[in-house]
C-alpha positions as CSV (number, residue, x, y, z in Angstrom):
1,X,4.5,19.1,16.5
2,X,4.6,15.3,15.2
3,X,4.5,12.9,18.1
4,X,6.5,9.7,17.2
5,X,4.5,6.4,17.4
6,X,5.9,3.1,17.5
7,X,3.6,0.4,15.9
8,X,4.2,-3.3,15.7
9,X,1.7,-4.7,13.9
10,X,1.3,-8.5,14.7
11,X,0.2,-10.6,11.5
12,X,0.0,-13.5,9.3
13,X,0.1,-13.0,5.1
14,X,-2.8,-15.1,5.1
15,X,-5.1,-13.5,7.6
16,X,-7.6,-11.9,5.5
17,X,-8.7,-9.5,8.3
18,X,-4.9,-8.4,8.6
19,X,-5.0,-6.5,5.0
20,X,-8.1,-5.0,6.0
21,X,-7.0,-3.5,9.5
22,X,-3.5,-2.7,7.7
23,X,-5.5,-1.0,5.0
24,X,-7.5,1.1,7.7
25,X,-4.5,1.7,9.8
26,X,-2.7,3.3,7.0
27,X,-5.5,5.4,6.0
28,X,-5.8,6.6,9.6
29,X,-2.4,7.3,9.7
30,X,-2.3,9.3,6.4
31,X,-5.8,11.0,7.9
32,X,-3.7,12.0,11.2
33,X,-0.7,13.7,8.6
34,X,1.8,15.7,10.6
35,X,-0.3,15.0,14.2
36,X,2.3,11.7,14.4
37,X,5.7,10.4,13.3
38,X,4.7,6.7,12.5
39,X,7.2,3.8,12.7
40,X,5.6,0.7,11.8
41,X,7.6,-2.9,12.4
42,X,5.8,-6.1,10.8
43,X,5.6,-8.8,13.4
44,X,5.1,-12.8,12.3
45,X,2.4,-14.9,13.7
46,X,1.6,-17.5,12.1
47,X,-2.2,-18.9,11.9
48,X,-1.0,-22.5,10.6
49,X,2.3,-23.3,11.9
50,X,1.9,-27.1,10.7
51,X,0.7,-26.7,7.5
52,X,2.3,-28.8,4.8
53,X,3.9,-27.6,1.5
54,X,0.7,-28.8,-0.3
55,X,-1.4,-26.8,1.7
56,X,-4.9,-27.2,2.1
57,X,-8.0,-25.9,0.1
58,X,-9.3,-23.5,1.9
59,X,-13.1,-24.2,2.8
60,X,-11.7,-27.9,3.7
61,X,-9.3,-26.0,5.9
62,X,-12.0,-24.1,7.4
63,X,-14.8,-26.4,8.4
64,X,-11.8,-28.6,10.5
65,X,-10.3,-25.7,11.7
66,X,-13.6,-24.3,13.0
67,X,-16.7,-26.5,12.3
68,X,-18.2,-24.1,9.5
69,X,-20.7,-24.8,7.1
70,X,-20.5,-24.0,3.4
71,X,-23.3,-21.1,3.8
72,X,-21.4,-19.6,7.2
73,X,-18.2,-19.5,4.9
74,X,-19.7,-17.4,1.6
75,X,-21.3,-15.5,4.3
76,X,-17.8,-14.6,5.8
77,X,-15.8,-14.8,2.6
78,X,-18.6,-11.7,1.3
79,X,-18.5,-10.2,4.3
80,X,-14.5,-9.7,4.0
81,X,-14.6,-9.0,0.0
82,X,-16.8,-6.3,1.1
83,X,-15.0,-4.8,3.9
84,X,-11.6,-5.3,1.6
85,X,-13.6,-3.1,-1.1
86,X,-14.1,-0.2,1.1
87,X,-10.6,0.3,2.2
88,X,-9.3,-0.1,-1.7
89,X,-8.2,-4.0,-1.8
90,X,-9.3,-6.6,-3.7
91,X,-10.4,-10.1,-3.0
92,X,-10.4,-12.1,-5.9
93,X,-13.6,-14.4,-5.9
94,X,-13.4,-18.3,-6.2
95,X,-11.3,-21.1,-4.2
96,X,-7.9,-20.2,-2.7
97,X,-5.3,-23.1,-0.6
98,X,-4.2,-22.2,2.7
99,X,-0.2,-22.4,2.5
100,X,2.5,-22.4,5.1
101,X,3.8,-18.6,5.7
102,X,6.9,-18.9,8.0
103,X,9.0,-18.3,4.4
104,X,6.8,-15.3,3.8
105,X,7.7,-14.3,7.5
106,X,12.0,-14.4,7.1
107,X,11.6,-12.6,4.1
108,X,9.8,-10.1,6.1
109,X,12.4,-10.3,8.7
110,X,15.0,-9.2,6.3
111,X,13.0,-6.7,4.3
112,X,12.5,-4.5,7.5
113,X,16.5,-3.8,7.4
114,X,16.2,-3.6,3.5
115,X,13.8,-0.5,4.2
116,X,11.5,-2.6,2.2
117,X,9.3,-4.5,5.3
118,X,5.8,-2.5,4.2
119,X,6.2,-3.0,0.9
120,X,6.7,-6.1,0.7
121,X,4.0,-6.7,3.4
122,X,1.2,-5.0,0.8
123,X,2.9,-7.5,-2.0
124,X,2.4,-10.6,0.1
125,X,-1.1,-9.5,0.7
126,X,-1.7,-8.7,-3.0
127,X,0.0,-11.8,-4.2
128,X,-2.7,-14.3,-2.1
129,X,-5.6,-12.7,-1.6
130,X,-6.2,-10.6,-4.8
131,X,-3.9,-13.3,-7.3
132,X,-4.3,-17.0,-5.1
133,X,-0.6,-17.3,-5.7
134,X,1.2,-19.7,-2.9
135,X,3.2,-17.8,-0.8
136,X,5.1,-20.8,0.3
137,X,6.6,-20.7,-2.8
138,X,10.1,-19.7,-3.3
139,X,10.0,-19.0,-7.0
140,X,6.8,-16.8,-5.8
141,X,8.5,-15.3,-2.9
142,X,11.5,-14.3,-5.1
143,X,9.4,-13.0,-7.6
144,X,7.2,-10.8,-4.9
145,X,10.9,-9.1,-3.1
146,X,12.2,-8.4,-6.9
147,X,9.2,-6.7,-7.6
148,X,9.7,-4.4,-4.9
149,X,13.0,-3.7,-5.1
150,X,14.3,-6.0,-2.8
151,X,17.7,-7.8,-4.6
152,X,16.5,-11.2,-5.7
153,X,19.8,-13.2,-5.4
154,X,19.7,-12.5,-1.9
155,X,16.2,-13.2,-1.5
156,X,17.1,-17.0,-3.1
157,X,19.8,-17.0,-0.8
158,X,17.8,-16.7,1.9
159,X,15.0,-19.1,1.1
160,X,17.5,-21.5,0.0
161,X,18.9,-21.7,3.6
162,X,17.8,-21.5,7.5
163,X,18.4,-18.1,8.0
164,X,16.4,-15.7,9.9
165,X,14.2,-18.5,11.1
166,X,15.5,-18.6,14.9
167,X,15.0,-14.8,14.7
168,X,11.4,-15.3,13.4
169,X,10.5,-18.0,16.0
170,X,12.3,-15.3,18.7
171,X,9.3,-13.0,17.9
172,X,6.7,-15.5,17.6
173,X,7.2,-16.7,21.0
174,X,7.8,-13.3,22.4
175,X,4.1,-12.0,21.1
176,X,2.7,-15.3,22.3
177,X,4.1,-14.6,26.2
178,X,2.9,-11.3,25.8
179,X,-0.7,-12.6,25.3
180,X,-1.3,-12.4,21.3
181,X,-3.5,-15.2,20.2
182,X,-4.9,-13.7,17.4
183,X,-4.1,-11.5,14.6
184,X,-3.9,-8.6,13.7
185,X,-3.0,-7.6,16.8
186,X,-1.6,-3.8,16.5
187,X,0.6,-2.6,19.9
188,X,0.9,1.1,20.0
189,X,4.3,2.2,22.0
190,X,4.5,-1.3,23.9
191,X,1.6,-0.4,25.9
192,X,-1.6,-0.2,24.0
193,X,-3.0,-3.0,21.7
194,X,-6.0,-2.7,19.0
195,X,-7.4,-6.0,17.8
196,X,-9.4,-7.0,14.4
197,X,-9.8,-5.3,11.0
198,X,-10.8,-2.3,12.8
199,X,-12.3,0.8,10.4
200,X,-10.5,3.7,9.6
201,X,-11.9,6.5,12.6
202,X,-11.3,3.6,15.3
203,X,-7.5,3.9,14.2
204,X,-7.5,7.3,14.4
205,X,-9.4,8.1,17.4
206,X,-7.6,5.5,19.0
207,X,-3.6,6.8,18.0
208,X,-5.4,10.0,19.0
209,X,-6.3,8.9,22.6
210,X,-2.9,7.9,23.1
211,X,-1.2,10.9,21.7
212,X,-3.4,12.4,24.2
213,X,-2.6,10.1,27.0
214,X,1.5,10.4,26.9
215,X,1.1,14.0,26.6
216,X,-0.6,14.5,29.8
217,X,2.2,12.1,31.5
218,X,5.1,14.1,29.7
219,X,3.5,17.1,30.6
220,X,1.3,16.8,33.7
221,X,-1.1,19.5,34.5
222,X,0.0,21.6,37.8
């Protein structure tokens, strides 16, 4: 019998260890098959809130944001080309700008009731980490929800206005009182959270623990 699982998974589009932990979670859960009923919901966080429409090269970005050298950074950037090539996704080599993603995030909003919310997820991801496209781009962003099916009049419509951003900043705060700091942050049926780009059996012996778990409460041994 498939057990239903409810997953948000708490991320930013530019959060390079997000694609990696989405790209293990949804190995795990095509690993697991029937064994659960998955229902994923994208949740926004975003990692540079004041970023301008420029942006800001990334390296730059990095040594302010956290002191790093240029050796510590092609260390980290190898590490996470690597881990991306294990799990199927590629990292395009060479210098990338760090852009401003609450756009990204409305879109995101709206795709979930669109039926198109992980699609579009994998297409942001694809569109800044394996192309260095800027996802604060509306002509971009357009271009991304056409490509996936999303209608892209509406998608214009959207960007060209407000909407969906008091919704978005709703669910931001609500992750932050809940204690997320960092991303991604995946919470399993509002009760158990996974943090990182976590490999592929952690996901699955994890969803399998908790399966496990809400069994024994449902059905407690006499």
């Amino acid at each position: 019998m498939s057990t239903p699982l409810k997953i948000d998974f708490i991320s930013d589009v530019s959060c390079p260890w997000c694609i990696i932990g989405l790209q293990a979670l949804d190995q795990a859960l095509d690993h697991l098959g029937a064994e659960v009923q998955a229902h994923v919901h994208f949740q926004p966080f975003e990692l540079n809130p004041k970023m301008g429409p420029d942006g800001q090269e990334i390296f730059e970005h990095i040594s302010e944001k956290y002191g790093s050298t240029r050796e510590q950074y092609q260390a980290n950037a190898e590490n996470i080309r690597q881990r991306g090539a294990e799990l199927g996704f590629v990292f395009k080599q060479g210098e990338r700008r760090i852009y401003n993603t609450f756009d990204a995030h409305r879109l995101l909003h709206w795709a979930e009731g669109e039926g198109k919310q992980h699609a579009l997820k994998l297409a942001l991801f694809t569109t800044y980490f394996s192309q260095h496209a800027n996802v604060s781009s509306h002509k971009v962003l357009a271009d991304v929800a056409e490509k996936v099916g999303l209608d892209r009049a509406r998608a214009e419509q959207i960007l060209a206005s407000d909407e969906f951003a008091g919704e978005v900043r709703q669910l931001e705060q609500l992750w932050t009182s809940r204690g997320v700091s960092s991303v991604p942050t995946i919470v399993f049926n509002d009760q158990y959270a996974v943090s990182g780009g976590q490999p592929v059996d952690v996901f699955v012996g994890a969803i399998r623990q908790i399966i496990s778990e809400q069994a024994s409460v449902v059905n407690p041994a006499e």
